[in-house]
C-alpha positions in Angstrom: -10.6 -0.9 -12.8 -10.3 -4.3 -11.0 -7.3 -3.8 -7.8 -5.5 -6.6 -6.3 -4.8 -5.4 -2.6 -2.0 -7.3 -0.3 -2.1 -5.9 3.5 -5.6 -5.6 3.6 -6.1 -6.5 7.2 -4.3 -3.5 8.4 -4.4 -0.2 9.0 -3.2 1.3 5.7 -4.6 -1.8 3.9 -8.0 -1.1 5.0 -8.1 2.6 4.4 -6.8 1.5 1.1 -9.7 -1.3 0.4 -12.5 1.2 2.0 -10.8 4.0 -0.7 -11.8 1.5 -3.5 -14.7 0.1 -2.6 -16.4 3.7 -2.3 -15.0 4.8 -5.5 -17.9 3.6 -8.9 -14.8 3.4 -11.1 -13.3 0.2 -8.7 -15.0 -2.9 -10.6 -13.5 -5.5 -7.7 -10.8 -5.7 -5.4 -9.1 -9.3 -4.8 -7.6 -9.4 -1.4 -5.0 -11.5 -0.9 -5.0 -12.7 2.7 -4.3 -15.2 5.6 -7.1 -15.1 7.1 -10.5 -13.8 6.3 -11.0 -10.2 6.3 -14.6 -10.9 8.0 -16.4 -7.9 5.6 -18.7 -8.6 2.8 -19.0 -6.3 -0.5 -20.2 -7.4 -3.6 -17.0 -5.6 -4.8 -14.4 -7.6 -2.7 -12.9 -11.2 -3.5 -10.9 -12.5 -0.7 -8.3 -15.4 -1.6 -6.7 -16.7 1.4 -3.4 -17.8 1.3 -0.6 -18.9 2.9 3.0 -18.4 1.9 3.2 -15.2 0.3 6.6 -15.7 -1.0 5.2 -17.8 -3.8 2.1 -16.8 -5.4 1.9 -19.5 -8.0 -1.0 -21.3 -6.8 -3.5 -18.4 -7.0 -2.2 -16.6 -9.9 -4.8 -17.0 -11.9 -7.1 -15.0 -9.1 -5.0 -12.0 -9.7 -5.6 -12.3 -14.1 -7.1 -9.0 -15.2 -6.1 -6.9 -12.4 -4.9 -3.0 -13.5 -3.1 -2.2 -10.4 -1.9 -3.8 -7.2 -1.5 -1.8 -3.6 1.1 -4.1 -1.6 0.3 -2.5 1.8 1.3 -5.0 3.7 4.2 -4.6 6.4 5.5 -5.4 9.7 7.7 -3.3 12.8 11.3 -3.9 12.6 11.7 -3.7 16.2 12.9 -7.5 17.2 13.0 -8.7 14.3 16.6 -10.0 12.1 17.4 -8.0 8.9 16.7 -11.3 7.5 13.1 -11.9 8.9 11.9 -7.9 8.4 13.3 -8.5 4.4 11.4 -11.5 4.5 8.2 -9.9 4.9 9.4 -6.2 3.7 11.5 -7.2 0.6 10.5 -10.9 -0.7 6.8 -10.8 -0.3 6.6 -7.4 -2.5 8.6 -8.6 -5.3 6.9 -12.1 -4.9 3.7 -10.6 -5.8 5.3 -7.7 -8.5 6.8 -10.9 -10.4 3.4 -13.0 -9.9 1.8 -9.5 -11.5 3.9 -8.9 -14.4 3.5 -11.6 -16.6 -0.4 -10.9 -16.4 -0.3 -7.2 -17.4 3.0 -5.5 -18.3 0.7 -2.2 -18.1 -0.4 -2.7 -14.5 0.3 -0.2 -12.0 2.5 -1.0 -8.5 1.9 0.8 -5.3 4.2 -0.1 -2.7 3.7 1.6 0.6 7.5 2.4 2.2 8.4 5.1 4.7 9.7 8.6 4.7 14.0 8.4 4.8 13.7 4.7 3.6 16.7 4.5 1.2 19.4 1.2 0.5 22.2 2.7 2.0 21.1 3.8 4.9 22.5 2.5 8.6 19.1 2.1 10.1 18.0 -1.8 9.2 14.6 -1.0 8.4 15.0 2.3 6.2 17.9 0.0 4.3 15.1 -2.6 3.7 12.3 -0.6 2.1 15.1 1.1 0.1 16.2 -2.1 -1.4 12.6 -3.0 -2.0 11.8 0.5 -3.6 15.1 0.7 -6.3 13.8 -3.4 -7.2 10.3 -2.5 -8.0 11.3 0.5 -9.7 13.7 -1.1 -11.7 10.6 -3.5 -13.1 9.2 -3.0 -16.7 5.4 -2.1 -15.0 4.1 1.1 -13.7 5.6 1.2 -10.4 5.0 4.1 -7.4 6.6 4.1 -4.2 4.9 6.2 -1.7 6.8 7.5 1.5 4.2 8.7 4.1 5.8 9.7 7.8 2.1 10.1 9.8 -0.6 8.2 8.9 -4.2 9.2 10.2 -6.3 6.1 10.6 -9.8 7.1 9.7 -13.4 5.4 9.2 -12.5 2.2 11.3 -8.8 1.7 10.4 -6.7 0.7 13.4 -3.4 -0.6 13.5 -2.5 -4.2 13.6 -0.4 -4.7 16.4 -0.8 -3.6 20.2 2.2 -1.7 20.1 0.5 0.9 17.4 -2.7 1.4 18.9 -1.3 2.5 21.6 0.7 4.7 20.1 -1.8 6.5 18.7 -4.5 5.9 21.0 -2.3 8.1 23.2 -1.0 10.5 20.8 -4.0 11.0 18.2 -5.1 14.3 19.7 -1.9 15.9 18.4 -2.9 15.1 14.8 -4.3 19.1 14.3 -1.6 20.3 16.3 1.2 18.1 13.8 -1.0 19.0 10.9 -0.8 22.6 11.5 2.6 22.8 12.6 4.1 19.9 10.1 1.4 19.8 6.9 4.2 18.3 4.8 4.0 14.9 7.2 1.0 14.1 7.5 -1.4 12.4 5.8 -4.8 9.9 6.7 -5.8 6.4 5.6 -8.7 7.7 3.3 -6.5 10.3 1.9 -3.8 7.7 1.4 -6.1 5.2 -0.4 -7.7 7.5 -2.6 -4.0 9.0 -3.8 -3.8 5.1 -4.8 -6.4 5.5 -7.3 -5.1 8.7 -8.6 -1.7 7.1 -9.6 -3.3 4.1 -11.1 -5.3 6.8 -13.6 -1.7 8.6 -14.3 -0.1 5.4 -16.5 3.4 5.7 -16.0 3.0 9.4 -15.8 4.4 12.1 -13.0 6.7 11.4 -10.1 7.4 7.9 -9.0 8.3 8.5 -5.7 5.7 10.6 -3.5 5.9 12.3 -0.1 2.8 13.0 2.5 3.0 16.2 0.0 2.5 14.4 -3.3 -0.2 11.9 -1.3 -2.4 14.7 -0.4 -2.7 16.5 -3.5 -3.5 13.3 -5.1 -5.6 12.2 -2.4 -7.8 15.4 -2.5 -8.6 15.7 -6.0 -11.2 14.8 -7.5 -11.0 11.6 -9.5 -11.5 11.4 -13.0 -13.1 8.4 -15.4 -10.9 6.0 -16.2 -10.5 6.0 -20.3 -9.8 2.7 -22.0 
């Protein structure tokens, strides 16, 4: 299986890349990046790049690949509708339609957020929403996954200040939340690995997963990928 991984500097992205470098099945992951990612695997293929609206000039890095994880994202909090859709909306369908003419079997991940739906009121939930119904609508195995508490684990941290903090002050309620709220939460690892499980279902079961459907993908084991 050879991944192409956008977002891989943060903290879902990283859980993500760590999921596939770990996993013998995961022949390479190209990371698609601004800056380098400073880590060095025999497994991992960085191309550094700078406007990720238009992908053209490194296609031919991402030939071959059998599934993408867009995990890359930004807060909404001061941004426009126009600059979070920037980011949120245009740089996930910049690098579905860079994808699609490569492998018309490949498999889409697109990390969104629990309640994110188009006609919603709140800006950001109306964003991802948008984003989800135009990568479903696309003739290529696409899964949308909707996680509300993510668990950084094995050296994933959040990107921004803002985030650490967050959880830096609110990470020992995670086995409080989990035994209260099980249907919530979720972890990088676990997140990363449920990646790699849809990738091996094809097209097949929901397209749309919860913290629910993440875990019980994300705790299986995984099986051989068959040609």
């Amino acid at each position: 299986m050879k991944v192409v991984l956008f977002g891989a500097s943060g903290m879902i992205g990283y859980g993500v890349l760590r999921a596939c470098l770990d996993d013998d099945a995961v022949q390479s992951v190209t990371a698609v990046v601004r800056r380098p990612l400073g880590l060095r695997h025999p497994k991992l293929h960085e191309v550094v790049h700078a406007d990720f609206t238009d992908l053209t000039d490194v296609a031919a890095s991402l030939d071959g690949a059998d599934a993408c994880y867009f995990c890359l994202g930004t807060p909404s909090a001061g941004l426009t509708e126009a600059e979070y859709t920037r980011v949120t909306h245009d740089y996930a369908l910049a690098a579905a339609h860079a994808l699609l003419p490569l492998n018309d079997e490949l498999t889409f991940v697109y990390v969104s957020g629990n309640s994110a739906d188009s006609a919603s009121r709140t800006m950001w939930a109306r964003v991802k929403g948008r984003t989800e119904d135009a990568l479903l609508a696309l003739p290529f195995h696409a899964y949308v996954f909707r996680p509300t508490y993510i668990r950084p684990r094995q050296g994933a941290r959040p990107g921004t200040r803002s985030y650490r903090l967050m959880y830096a002050a609110t990470s020992w309620l995670y086995p409080v939340l989990r035994r209260l709220f099980p249907q919530h939460m979720t972890t990088t690892d676990t997140l990363g690995r449920a990646m790699l499980g849809v990738t091996r279902l094809r097209g097949s079961g929901p397209r749309v997963l919860t913290s629910t459907g993440i875990n019980h993908l994300g705790a299986r084991p995984l099986p051989e990928v068959t040609s």
